[in-house]
C-alpha positions as CSV (number, residue, x, y, z in Angstrom):
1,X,0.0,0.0,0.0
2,X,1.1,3.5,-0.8
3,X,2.1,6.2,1.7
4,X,-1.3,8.2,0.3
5,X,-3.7,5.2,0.1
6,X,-2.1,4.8,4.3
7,X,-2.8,8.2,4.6
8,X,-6.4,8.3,3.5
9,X,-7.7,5.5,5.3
10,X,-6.7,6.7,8.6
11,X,-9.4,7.5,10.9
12,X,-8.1,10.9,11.8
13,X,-8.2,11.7,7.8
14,X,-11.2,10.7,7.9
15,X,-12.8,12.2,10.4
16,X,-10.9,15.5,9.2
17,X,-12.7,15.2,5.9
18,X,-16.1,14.8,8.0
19,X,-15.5,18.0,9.9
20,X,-14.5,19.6,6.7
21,X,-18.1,18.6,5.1
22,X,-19.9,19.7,8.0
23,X,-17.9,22.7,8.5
24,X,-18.7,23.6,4.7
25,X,-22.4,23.2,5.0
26,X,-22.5,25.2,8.2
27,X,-20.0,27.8,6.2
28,X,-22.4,27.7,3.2
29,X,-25.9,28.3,5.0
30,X,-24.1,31.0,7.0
31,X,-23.1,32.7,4.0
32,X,-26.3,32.0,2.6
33,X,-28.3,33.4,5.3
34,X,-26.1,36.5,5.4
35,X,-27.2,36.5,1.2
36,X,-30.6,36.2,1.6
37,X,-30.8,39.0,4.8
38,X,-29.2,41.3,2.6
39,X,-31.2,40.8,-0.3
40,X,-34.2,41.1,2.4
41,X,-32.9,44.4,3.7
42,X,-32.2,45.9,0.4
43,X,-35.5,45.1,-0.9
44,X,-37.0,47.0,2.1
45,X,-35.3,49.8,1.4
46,X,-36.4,50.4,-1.6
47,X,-40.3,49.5,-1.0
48,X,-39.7,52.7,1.3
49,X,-38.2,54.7,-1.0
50,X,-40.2,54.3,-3.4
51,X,-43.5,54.4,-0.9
52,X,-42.3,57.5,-0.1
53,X,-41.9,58.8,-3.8
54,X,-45.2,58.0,-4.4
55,X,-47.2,59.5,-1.1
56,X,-45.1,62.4,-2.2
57,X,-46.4,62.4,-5.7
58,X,-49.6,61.3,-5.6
59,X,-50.1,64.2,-2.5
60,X,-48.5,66.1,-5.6
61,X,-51.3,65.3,-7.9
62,X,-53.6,65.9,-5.0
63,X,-52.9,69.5,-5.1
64,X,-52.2,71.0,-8.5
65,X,-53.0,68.2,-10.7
66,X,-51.4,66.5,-13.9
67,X,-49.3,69.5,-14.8
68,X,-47.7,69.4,-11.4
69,X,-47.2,65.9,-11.1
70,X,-45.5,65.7,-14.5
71,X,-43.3,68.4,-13.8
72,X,-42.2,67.0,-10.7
73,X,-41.5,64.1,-12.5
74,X,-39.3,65.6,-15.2
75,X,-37.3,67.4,-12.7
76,X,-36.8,64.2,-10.5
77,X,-36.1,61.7,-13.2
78,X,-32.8,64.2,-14.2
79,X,-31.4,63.7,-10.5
80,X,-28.5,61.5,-10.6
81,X,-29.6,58.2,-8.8
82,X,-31.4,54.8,-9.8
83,X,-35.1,56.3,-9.2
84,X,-37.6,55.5,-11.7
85,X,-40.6,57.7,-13.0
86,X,-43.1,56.8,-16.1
87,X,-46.3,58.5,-16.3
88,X,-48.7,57.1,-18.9
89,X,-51.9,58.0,-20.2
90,X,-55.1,55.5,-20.4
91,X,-53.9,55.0,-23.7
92,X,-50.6,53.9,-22.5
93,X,-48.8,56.9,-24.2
94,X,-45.6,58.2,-21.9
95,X,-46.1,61.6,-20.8
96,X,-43.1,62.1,-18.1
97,X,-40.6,60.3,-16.9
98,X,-37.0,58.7,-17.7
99,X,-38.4,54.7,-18.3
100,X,-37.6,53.9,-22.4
101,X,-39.2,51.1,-22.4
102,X,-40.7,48.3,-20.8
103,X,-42.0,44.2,-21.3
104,X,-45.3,44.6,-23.1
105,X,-48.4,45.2,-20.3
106,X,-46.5,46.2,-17.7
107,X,-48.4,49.3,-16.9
108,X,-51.5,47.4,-17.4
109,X,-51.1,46.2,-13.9
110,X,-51.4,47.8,-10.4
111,X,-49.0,47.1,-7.3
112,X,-45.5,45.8,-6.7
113,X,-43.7,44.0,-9.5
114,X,-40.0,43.3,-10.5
115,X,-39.8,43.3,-14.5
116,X,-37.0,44.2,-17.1
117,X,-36.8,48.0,-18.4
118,X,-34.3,50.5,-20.2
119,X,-34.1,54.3,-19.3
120,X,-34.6,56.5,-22.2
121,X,-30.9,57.4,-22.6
122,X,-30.5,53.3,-23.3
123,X,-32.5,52.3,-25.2
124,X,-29.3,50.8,-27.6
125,X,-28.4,49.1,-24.5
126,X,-29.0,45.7,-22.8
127,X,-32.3,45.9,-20.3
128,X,-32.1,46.1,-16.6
129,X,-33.7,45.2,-14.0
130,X,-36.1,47.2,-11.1
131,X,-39.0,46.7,-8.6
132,X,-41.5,48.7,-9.2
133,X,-44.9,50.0,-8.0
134,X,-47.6,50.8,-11.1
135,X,-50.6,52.7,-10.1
136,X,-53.6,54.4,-11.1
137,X,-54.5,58.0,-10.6
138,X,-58.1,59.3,-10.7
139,X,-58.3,60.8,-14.0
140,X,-57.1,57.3,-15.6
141,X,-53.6,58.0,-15.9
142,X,-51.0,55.7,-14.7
143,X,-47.9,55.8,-12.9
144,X,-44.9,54.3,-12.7
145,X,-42.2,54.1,-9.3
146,X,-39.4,52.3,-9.4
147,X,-35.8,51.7,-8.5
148,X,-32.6,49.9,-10.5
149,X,-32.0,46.1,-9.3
150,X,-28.3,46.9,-10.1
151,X,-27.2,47.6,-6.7
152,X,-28.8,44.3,-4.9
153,X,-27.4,42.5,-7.9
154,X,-23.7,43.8,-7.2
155,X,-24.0,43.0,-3.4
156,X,-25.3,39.8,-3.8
157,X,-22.3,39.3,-6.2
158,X,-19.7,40.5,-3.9
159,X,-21.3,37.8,-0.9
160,X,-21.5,35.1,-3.7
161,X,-17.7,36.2,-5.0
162,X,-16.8,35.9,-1.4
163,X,-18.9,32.7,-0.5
164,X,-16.8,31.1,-3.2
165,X,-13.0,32.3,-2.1
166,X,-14.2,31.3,1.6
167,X,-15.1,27.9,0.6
168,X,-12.3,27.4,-1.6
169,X,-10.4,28.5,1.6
170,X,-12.1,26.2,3.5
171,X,-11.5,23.1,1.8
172,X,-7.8,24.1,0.9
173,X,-7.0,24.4,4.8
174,X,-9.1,21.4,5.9
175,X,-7.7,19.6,3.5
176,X,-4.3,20.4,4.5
177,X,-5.0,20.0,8.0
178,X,-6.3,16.4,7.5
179,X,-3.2,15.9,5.9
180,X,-0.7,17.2,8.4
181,X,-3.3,15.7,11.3
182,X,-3.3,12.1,9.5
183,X,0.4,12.1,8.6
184,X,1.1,12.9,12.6
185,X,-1.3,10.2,13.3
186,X,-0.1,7.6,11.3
187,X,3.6,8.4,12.3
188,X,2.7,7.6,16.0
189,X,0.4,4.5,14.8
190,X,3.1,3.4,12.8
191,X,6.0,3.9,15.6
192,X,3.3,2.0,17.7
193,X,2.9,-0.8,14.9
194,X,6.5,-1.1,15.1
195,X,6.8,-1.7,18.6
196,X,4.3,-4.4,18.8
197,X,6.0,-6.7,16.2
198,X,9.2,-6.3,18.4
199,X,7.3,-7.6,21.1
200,X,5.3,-9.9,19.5
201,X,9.3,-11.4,18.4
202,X,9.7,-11.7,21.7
203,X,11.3,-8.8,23.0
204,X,9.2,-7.8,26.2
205,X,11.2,-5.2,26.9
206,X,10.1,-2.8,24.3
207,X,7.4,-0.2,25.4
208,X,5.5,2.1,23.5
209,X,6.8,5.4,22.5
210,X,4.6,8.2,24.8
211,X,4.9,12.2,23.5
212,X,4.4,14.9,25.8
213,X,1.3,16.4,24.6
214,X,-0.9,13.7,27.1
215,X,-3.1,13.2,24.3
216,X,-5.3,9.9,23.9
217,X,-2.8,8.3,22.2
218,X,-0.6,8.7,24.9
219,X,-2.6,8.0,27.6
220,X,-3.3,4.8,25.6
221,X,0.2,3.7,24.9
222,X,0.6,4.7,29.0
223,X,-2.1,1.7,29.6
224,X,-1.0,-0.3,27.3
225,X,3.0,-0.1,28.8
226,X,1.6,-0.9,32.0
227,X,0.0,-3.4,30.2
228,X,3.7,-4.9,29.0
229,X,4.9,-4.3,32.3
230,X,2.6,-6.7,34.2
231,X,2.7,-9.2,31.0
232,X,6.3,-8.7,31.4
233,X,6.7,-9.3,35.3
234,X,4.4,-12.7,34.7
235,X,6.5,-13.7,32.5
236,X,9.8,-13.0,33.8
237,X,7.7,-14.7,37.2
238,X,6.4,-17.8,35.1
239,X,10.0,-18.3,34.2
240,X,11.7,-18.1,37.5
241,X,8.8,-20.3,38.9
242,X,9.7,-22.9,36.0
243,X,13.4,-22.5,36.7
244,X,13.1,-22.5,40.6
245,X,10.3,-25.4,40.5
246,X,13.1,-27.7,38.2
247,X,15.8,-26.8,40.9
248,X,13.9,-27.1,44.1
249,X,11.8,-29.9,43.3
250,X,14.6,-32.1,41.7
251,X,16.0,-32.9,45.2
252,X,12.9,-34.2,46.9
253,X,12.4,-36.4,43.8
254,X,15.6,-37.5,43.2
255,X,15.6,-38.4,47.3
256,X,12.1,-40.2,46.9
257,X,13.4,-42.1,43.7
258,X,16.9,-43.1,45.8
259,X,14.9,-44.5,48.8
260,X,12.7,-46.6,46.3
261,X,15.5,-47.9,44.9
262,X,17.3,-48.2,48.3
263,X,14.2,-50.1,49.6
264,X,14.0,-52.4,46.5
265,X,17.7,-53.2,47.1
266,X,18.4,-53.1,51.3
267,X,15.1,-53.6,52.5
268,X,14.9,-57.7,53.8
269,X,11.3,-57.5,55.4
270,X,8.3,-55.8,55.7
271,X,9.1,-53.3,58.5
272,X,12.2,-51.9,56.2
273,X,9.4,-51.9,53.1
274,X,7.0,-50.0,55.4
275,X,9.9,-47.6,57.0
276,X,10.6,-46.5,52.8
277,X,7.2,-46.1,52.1
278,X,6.0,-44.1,55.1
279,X,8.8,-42.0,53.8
280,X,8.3,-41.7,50.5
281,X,4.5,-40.8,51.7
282,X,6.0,-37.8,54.2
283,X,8.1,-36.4,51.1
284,X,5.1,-37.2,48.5
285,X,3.1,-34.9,51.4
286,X,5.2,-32.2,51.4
287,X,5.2,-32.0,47.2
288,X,2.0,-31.5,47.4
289,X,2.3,-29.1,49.9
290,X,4.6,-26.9,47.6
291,X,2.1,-27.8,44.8
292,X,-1.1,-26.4,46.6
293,X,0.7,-23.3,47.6
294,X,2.0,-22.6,44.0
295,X,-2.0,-23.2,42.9
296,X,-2.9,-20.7,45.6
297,X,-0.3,-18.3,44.7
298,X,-1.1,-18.0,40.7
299,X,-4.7,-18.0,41.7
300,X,-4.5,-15.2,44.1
301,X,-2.2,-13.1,41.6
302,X,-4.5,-13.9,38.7
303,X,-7.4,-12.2,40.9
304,X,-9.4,-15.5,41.6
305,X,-9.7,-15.1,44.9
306,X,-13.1,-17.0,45.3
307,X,-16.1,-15.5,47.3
308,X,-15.5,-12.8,49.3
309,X,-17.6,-12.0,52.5
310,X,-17.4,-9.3,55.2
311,X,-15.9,-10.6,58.6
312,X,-13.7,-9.3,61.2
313,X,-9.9,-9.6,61.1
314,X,-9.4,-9.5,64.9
315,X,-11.9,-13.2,64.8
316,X,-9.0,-14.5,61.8
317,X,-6.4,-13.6,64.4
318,X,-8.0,-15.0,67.2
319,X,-8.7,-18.1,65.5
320,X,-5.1,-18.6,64.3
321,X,-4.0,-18.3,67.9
322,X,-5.8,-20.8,69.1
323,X,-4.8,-23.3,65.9
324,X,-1.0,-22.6,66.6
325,X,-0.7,-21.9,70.5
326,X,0.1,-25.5,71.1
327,X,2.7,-25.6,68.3
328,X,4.5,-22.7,69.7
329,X,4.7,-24.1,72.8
330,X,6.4,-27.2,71.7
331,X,9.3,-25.3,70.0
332,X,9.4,-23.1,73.5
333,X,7.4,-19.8,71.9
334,X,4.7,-18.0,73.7
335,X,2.4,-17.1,71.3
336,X,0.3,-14.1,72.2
337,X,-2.4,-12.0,70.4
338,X,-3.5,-8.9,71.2
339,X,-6.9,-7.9,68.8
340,X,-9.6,-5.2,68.1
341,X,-12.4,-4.9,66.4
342,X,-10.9,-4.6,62.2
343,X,-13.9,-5.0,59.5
344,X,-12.9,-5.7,56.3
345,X,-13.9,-7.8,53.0
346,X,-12.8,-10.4,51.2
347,X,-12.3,-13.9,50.9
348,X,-11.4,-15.0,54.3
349,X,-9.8,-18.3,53.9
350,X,-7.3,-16.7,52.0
351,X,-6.3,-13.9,54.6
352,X,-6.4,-17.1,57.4
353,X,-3.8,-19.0,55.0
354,X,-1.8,-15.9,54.6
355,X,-2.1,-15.2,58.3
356,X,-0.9,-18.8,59.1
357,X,2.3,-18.5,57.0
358,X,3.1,-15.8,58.7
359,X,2.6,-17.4,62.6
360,X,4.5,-20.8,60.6
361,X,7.7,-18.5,59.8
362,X,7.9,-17.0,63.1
363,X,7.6,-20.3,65.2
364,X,10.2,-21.6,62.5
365,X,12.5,-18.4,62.6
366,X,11.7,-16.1,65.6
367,X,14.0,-17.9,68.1
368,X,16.3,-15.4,69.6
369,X,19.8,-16.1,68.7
370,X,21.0,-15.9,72.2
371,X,18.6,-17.8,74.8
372,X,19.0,-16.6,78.2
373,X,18.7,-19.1,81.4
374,X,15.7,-19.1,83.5
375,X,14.3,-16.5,80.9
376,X,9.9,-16.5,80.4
377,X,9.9,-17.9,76.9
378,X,10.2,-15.7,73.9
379,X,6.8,-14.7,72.4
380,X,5.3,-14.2,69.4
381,X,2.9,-11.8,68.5
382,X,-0.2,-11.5,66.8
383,X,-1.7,-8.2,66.3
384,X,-5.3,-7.2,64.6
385,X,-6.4,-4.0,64.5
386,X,-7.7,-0.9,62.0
387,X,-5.4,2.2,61.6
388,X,-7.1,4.9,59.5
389,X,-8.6,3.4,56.2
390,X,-6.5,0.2,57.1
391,X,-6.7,-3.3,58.8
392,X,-3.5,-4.6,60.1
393,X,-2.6,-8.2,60.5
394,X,0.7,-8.2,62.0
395,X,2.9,-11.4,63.2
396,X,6.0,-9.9,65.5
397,X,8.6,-12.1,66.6
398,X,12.5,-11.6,68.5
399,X,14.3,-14.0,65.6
400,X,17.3,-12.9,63.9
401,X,14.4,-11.1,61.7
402,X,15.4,-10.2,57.4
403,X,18.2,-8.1,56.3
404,X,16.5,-4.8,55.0
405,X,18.6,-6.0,51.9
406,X,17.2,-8.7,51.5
407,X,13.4,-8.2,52.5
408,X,11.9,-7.8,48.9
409,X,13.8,-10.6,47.5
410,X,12.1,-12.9,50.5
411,X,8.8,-12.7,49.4
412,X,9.5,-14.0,46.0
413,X,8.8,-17.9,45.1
414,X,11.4,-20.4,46.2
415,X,13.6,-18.1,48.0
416,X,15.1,-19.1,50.9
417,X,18.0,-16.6,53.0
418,X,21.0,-18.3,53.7
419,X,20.3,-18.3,57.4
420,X,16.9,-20.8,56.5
421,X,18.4,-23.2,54.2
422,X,19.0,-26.3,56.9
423,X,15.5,-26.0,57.7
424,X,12.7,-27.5,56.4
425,X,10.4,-25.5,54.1
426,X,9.7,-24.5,50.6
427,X,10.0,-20.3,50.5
428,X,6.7,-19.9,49.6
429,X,5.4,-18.5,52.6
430,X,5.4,-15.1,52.3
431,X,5.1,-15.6,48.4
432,X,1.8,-16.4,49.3
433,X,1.1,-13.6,51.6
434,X,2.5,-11.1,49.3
435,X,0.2,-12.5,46.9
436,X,-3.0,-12.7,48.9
437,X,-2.0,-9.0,50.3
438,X,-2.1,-8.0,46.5
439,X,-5.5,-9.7,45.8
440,X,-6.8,-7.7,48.2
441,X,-5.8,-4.6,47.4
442,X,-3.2,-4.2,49.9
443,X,0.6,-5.2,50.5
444,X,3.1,-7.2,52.8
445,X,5.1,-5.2,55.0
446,X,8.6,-6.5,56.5
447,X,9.8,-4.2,59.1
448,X,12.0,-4.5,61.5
449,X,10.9,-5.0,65.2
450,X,14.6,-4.4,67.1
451,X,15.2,-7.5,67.5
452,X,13.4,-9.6,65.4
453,X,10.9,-9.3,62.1
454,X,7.5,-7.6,61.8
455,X,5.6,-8.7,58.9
456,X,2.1,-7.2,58.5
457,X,-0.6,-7.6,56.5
458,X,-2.3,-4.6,55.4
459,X,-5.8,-4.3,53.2
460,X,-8.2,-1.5,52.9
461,X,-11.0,-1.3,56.0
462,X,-14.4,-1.6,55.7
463,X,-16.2,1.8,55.0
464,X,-18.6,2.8,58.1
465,X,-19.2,0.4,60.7
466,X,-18.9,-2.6,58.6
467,X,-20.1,-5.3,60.9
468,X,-21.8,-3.1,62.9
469,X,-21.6,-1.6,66.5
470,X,-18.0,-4.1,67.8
471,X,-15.8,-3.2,71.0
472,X,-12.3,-1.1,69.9
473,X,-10.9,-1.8,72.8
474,X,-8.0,-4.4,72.1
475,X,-8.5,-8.6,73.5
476,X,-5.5,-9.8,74.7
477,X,-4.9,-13.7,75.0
478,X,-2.0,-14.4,76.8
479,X,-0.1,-18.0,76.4
C-alpha cells in the first residue's frame, strides 16, 4: 500500500474530511443566510423609498394636478440616482418620466412588481432590472415608481464572489489540516505498529513510545505499557517459577526415587518396606504441599480469589492463635495475640492462609539467637487492629528477623536466606502472603521489630461500621 492510500484511510483523515463537510455546510448556510438578509434588507429599502416617492407624488397630484405631477417628474427623473418615473396616459402613451421602455403590459397592472426596463438614454443598451410599484391616478392615468435592481445584484455578487473564495479557503486548509493531522497520526500508529511486532518477536522489553502532549494516544500507549509491564513481570515470574520449581523440586524427587531404589535393594522384610514407604508418603506430602501453595499463589495473583464476604480480622487472628498456641509451645514460643475490632472484606480463607504463613515463619525463625537461662519464653505476636482506612494483620517475633537487603527478595517464590536453608520448608510463605495481600488490594510489609521481624498484612477497611456496633478496645490472650 502506498504512503497516500495509508494516509487516506486513517481515521483521523477521515474524520478531518467529515468535519471539513460539515464545517462547509455550516460555512455555506451562513453565508447564505447572510445572502438572503441582505437581499431582504435591500429590498426593504427600496419599498420605502419608493412608498415614499409615491405619497409624495400622488399628494403632488392631490394639489395641482397633472401639470404638477408631471413636472415634478421631469425634474426628478434628471437627478442622478437609480429612481424610476413613467407617467402614462389611459392609452398607454408616456407623458413624463426617464423609463424607455418596458415588457409589453406592464403598466397594465397595479401594485409591486419586479420586470426588465431601459431608461430612455439606453434604449441601444442591454435591459435592466427594477422593482417597481404601477398605479392608477383618478383621471385614468397611470404611474410608474421604481428603483434599479443593479445595486442588490452587485452586493449579492460581492457575498457570492466571497462565498466562493471562503469555501475554496475552507476546503484548501481542511484539507491540508487532515493531511498534516493524518500524517502525525499515522507516524505515532506506525512507531506504535513497530513496537508491537518487536514484542510480538519476543522482546518484552520494548514499550510504546509516549509524546508529551498527554493526548489519547498517549494516555493509551501509557495503559498499554503498563500493560507490558505486568505481561512482562508474569513472564519473567512464570520463568523463575519454571526455573526454581526444576531446581527445588529435583531434590525431593531424586531423594524419593533413591529411597525406592534403596528399599527395592536393602530392604529384607516388611518393617524396612513399610519404613521407605511411610517415607516416601512424608516427602510425597510435602510436594503436594509446595504444589497447593504454587495453585494458591497464581490463583491469588491472577485475581481468583473466590467468594468474598465481610468478617472481622481481629476473629482471623484469634482463630489462628488458638490453631497454633500448642505448636508454639512445643518449639518453646509464647504465642500471644492482642486484637480489636478490624472490619474488612474479602475472601477469608485466603487472609487465614496468609495469616498462618506468617505465625509458621515466626515459630520456624523467631528464636532469639541468644537464649537466656531461666528467661519466660520468647513470644510471638499476633496483632489485629484498624489504623485509619486500614486493617493490620501483623505477626512480631525476637528472631534474627530479614536483612533490609534482602526483605523484597524474601517474598518471591522459592527463596530461601542463607540463614533458613538447613530447615525445612519451601519459601513460599510469604510468596503467598505477598500475593493474597495484593489480591486484596493491599501489600506485605517487612519491618524491623529491634530485634526480630514484623511482617504485616495490610488491606483497605471496611467503610462505616462494617459489621456493625463491635468493641475497639484491644482482646489480649495471653499464652
Amino acid at each position: 500500500m502506498t504512503a497516500f492510500g495509508k494516509l487516506i484511510r486513517t481515521t483521523a483523515f477521515r474524520l478531518t474530511l467529515v468535519y471539513l463537510l460539515l464545517f462547509a455546510l455550516f460555512a455555506a448556510s451562513l453565508l447564505g443566510f447572510f445572502a438572503w438578509n441582505t437581499r431582504r434588507m435591500i429590498t426593504e429599502q427600496i419599498t420605502t423609498t419608493v412608498n415614499a416617492e409615491f405619497d409624495d407624488l400622488t399628494g403632488l397630484f392631490n394639489r395641482r394636478g397633472l401639470r404638477g405631477v408631471s413636472f415634478a417628474i421631469e425634474n426628478r427623473a434628471l437627478r442622478p440616482g437609480a429612481n424610476l418615473y413613467l407617467l402614462v396616459t389611459p392609452a398607454g402613451q408616456a407623458v413624463a418620466g426617464n423609463v424607455g421602455a418596458l415588457p409589453p403590459g406592464t403598466m397594465a397592472g397595479s401594485g409591486w412588481l419586479e420586470t426588465a426596463y431601459q431608461r430612455l438614454e439606453e434604449q441601444d443598451k442591454a435591459p435592466h432590472r427594477a422593482l417597481v410599484r404601477i398605479s392608477e391616478l383618478s383621471n385614468g392615468f397611470r404611474l410608474l415608481i421604481g428603483r434599479d435592481l443593479d445595486e442588490r445584484r452587485r452586493i449579492f455578487g460581492i457575498v457570492a464572489k466571497a462565498a466562493q473564495w471562503s469555501m475554496l479557503v475552507v476546503i484548501v486548509l481542511g484539507l491540508a489540516a487532515g493531511v498534516f493531522v493524518g500524517r502525525r497520526v499515522l507516524r505515532r500508529i506506525d512507531a506504535m505498529t513497530g513496537t508491537t511486532r518487536r514484542i510480538m518477536e519476543g522482546d518484552l522489553s520494548e514499550r510504546l513510545p509516549v509524546g508529551r502532549s498527554g493526548d489519547e494516544l498517549d494516555r493509551l500507549a501509557d495503559n498499554l505499557n503498563l500493560m507490558l509491564d505486568r505481561i512482562e513481570a508474569l513472564m519473567m515470574g512464570l520463568k523463575e517459577v519454571s526455573d526454581n520449581i526444576a531446581h527445588d523440586l529435583k531434590t525431593p524427587l531424586t531423594r524419593m526415587r533413591n529411597r525406592a531404589e534403596e528399599a527395592l535393594a536393602m530392604s529384607r522384610d516388611e518393617t524396612d518396606y513399610r519404613a521407605a514407604l511411610e517415607r516416601t508418603i512424608e516427602e510425597s506430602d510435602g510436594l503436594i504441599r509446595t504444589f497447593n501453595a504454587l495453585l494458591m499463589i497464581a490463583r491469588a495473583e491472577s485475581g481468583q480469589g473466590g467468594t468474598t464476604e465481610d468478617f472481622d480480622a481481629a476473629d482471623v487472628a484469634n482463630g489462628i492463635h488458638e490453631l497454633y498456641e500448642p505448636l508454639a509451645e512445643d518449639n518453646g514460643l509464647a504465642l500471644r495475640v492482642e486484637t480489636a475490632s478490624a472490619p474488612l472484606r474479602g475472601n477469608r480463607e485466603l487472609v487465614s492462609q496468609a495469616l498462618a504463613n506468617l505465625v509458621e515463619n515466626a515459630i520456624k525463625y523467631g528464636k532469639p539467637t541468644q537464649a537466656t537461662p531461666d528467661a519466660a519464653p520468647p513470644s510471638i505476636l499476633i496483632e489485629a487492629r484498624r489504623d485509619g482506612n486500614s486493617v493490620l494483620l501483623s505477626v512480631t517475633d525476637h528472631g534474627p528477623g530479614i536483612p533490609e537487603a534482602d526483605r523484597k527478595r524474601s517474598t518471591e517464590r522459592f527463596v530461601r536466606l542463607e540463614a533458613s536453608r538447613t530447615l525445612p520448608g519451601s519459601g513460599l510463605g510469604l510468596s503467598l502472603a505477598s500475593a493474597v495481600a495484593k489480591l486484596h488490594r493491599g501489600e506485605l510489609r517487612l519491618d524491623d521489630a529491634g530485634p526480630g521481624l514484623r511482617a504485616t498484612l495490610a488491606f483497605p477497611a471496611l467503610s462505616g461500621e462494617g459489621l456493625g456496633e463491635q468493641s475497639s478496645q484491644p482482646e489480649t490472650h495471653p499464652a
